[in-house]
MARZA-731966 format. One record per residue (C-alpha): residue number from 1; y, z, x negated. Coordinates in nm, 3 decimals, always signed. Layout:
# MARZA-731966
(NUM,(Y,Z,X))
...
END
This chain:
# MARZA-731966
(1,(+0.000,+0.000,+0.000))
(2,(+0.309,-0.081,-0.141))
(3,(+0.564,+0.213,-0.277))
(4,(+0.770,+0.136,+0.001))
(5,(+0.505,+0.263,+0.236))
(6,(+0.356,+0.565,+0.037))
(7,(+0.605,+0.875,+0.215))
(8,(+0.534,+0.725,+0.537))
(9,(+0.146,+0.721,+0.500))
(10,(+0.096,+1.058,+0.300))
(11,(+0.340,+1.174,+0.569))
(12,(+0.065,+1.091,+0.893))
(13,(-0.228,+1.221,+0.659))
(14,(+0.033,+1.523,+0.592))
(15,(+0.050,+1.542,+0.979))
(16,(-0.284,+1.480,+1.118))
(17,(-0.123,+1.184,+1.289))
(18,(-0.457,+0.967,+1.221))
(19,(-0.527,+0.800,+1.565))
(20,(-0.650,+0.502,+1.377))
(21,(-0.908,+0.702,+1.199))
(22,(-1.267,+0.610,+1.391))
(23,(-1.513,+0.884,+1.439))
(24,(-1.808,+0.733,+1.458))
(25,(-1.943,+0.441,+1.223))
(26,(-1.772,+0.104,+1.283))
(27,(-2.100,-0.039,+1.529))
(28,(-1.954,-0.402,+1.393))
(29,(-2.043,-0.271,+1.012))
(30,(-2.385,-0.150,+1.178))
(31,(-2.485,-0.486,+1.390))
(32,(-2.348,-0.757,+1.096))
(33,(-2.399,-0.569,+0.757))
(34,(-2.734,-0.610,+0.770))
(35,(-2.710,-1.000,+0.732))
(36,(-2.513,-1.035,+0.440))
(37,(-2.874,-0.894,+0.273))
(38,(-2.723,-0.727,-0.010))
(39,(-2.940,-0.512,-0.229))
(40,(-2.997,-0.207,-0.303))
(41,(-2.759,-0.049,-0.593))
(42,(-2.472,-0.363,-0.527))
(43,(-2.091,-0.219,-0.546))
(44,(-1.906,-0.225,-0.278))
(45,(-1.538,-0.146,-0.242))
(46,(-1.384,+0.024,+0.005))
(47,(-0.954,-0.061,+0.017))
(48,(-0.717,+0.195,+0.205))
(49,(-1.044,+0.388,+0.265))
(50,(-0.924,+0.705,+0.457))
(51,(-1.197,+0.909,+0.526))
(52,(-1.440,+0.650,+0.679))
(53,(-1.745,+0.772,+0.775))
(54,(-1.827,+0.346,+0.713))
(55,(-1.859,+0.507,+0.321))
(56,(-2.129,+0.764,+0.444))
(57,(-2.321,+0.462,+0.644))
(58,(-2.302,+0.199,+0.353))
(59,(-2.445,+0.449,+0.100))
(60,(-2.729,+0.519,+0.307))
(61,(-2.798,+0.191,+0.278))
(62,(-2.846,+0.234,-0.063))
(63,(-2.509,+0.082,-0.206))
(64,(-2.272,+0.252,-0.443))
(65,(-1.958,+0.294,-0.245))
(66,(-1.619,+0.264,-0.393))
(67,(-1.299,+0.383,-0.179))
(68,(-0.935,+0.398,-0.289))
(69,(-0.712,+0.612,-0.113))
(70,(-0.325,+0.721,-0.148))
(71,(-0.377,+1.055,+0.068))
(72,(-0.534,+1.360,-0.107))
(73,(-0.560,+1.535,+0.242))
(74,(-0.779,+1.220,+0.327))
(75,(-0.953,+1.213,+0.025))
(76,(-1.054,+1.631,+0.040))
(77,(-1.078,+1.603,+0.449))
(78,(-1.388,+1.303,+0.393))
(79,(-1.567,+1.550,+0.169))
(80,(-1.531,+1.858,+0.312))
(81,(-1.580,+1.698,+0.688))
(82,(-1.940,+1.560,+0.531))
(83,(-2.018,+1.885,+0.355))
(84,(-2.019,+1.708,+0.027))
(85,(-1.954,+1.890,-0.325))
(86,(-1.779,+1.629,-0.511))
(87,(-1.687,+1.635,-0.910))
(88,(-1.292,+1.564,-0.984))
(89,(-1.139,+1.462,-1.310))
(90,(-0.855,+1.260,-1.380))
(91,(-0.846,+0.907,-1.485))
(92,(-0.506,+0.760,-1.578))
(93,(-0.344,+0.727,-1.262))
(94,(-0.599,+0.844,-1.026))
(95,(-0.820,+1.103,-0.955))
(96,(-1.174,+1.017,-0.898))
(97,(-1.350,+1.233,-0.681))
(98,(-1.770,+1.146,-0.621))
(99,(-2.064,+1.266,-0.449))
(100,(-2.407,+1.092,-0.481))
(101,(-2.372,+0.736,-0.421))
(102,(-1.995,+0.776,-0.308))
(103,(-1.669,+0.760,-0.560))
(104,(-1.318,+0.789,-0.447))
(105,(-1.036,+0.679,-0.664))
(106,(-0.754,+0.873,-0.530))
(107,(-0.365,+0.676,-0.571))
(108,(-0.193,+0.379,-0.538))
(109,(-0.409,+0.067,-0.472))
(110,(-0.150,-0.119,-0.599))
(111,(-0.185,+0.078,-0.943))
(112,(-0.568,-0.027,-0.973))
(113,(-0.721,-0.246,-1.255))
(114,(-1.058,-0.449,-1.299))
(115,(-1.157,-0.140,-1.521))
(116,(-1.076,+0.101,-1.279))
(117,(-1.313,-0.074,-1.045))
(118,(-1.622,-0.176,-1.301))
(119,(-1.843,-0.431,-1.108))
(120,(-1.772,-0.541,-0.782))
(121,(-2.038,-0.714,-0.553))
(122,(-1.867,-0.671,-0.225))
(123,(-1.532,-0.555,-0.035))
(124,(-1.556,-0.381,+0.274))
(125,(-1.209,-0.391,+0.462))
(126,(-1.220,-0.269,+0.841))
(127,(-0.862,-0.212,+0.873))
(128,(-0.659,-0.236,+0.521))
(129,(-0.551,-0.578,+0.602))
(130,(-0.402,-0.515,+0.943))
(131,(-0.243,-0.189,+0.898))
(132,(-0.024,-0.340,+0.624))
(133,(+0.333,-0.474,+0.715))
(134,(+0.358,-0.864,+0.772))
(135,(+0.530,-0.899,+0.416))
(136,(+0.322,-0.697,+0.254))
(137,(-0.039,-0.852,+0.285))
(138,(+0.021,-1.154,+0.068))
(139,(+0.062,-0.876,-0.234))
(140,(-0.264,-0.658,-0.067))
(141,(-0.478,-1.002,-0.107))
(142,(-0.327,-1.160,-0.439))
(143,(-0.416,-0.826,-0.588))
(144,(-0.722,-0.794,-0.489))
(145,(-0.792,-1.147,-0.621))
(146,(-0.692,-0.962,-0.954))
(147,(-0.891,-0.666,-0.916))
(148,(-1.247,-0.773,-0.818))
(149,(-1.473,-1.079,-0.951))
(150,(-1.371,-1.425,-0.824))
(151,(-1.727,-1.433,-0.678))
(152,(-1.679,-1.132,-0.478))
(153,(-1.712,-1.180,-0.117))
(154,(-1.566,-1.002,+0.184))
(155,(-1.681,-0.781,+0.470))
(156,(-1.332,-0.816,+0.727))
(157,(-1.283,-0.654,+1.061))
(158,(-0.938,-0.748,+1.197))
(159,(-0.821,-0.636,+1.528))
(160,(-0.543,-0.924,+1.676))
(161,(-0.335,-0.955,+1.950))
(162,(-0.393,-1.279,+2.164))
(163,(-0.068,-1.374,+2.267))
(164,(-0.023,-1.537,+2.604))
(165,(+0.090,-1.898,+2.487))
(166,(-0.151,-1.950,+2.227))
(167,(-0.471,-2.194,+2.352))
(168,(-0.832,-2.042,+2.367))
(169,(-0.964,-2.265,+2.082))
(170,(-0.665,-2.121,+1.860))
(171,(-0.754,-1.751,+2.009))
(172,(-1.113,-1.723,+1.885))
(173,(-1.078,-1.951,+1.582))
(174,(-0.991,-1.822,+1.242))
(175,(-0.638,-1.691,+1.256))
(176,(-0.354,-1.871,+1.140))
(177,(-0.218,-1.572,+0.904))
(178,(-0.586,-1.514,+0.712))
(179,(-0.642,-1.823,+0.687))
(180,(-0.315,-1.891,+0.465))
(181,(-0.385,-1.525,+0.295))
(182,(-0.732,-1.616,+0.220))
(183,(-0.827,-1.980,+0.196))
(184,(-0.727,-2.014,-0.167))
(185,(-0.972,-1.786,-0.290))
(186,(-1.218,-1.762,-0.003))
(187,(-1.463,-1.963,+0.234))
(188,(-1.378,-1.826,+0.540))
(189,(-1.627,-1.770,+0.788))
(190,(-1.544,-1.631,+1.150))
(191,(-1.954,-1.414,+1.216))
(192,(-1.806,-1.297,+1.555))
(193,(-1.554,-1.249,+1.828))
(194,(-1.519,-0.988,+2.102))
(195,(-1.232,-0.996,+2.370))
(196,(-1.130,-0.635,+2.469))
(197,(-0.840,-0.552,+2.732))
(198,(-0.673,-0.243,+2.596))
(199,(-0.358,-0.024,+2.719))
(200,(-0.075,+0.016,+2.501))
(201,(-0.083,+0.398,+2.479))
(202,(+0.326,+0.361,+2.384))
(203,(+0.377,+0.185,+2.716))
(204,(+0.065,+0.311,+2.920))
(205,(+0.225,+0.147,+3.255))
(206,(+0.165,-0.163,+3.182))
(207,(-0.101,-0.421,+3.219))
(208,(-0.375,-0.408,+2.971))
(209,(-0.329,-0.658,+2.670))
(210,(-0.596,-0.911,+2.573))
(211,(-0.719,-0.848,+2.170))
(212,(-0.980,-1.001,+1.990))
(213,(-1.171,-0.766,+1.752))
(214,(-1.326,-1.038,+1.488))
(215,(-1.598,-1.018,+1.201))
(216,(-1.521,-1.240,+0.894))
(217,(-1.777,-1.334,+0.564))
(218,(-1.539,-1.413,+0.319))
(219,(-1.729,-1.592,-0.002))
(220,(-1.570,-1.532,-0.339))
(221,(-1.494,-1.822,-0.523))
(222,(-1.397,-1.915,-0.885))
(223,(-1.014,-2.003,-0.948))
(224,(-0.976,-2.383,-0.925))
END
């Protein structure tokens, strides 16, 4: 998350204002996972983590799990929630808290390297993306590019909006927006679509708004 957004996101961690935090396993990670057949012991890394139970769910699966995360109340809440006894030691700019399978770099993605990370088979993003300001996702993706191998793929769950003009085809098609972000580095594959009609809890009076909860394989590919 950019600098610009750190005081307002250790400030809802700070608050307990974590709505968006799910607390149960993502059942999209649970149904599709399983068909990207990735072995036992592959990386995968976890952006924006929060305290996702997803991390608890992928290392029974037998993966080493890799979160980053700008909130220490997240980062000691996901443990302690889990009754895990994790190890903590400092490492340059982060602290790097781990349990078992489970590692948690704790700071500023933005402030990661490749050797902060090691090895990287797959990412794992079920909301980093689209809780990140408009401007601000070009940066999230170009650094990611940076950070993990150029044959890394991508797990994505995006929620998004259907607005009332757009056609049907356009709707349940690969967005517009990822598709710029992505395509340079990325075959894009849409898995799955789901249309949901949800209530805008900020204006709970009126009629329920149309969103499309979506499940894209990204494949990594070499620059050029």
């Amino acid at each position: 998350m950019s600098s610009r957004d750190n005081p307002l996101w250790l400030q809802l961690w700070r608050d307990r204002r974590t709505d968006f935090h799910q607390k149960s396993v993502n059942h999209y990670l649970a149904r599709f996972w399983p068909d990207l057949a990735r072995p036992q012991g592959s990386r995968v890394f976890v952006p924006l983590c929060g305290k996702s139970l997803d991390m608890i769910w992928l290392a029974e699966q037998g993966h080493h799990v890799i979160g980053v995360e700008l909130s220490p109340v997240a980062v000691r809440a996901f443990f302690r929630e889990n009754r895990l006894q994790p190890s903590r030691r400092q490492m340059g700019d982060f602290t790097l808290w781990e349990h078992g399978r489970i590692a948690i770099l704790c700071g500023d993605y933005f402030a990661l390297d490749k050797a902060d990370l090691g090895q990287i088979d797959t990412v794992y993003d079920r909301a980093a993306l689209t809780a990140l300001p408009g401007d601000i996702r070009r940066l999230y993706v170009a650094h990611l590019r940076r950070i993990v191998p150029a044959n890394a793929g991508v797990f994505l769950l995006t929620i998004e909006d259907a607005e009332e003009d757009l056609p049907l085809e356009q709707a349940l098609g690969v967005d517009e927006e990822l598709s710029a972000l992505y395509s340079e580095g990325f075959e894009i594959s849409l898995e799955h679509v789901e249309s949901v009609f949800e209530a805008d809890p900020q204006a709970p009076k009126q009629p329920p708004k149309r969103a499309e909860y979506k499940v894209y394989r990204l494949s990594g590919r070499a620059a050029g």
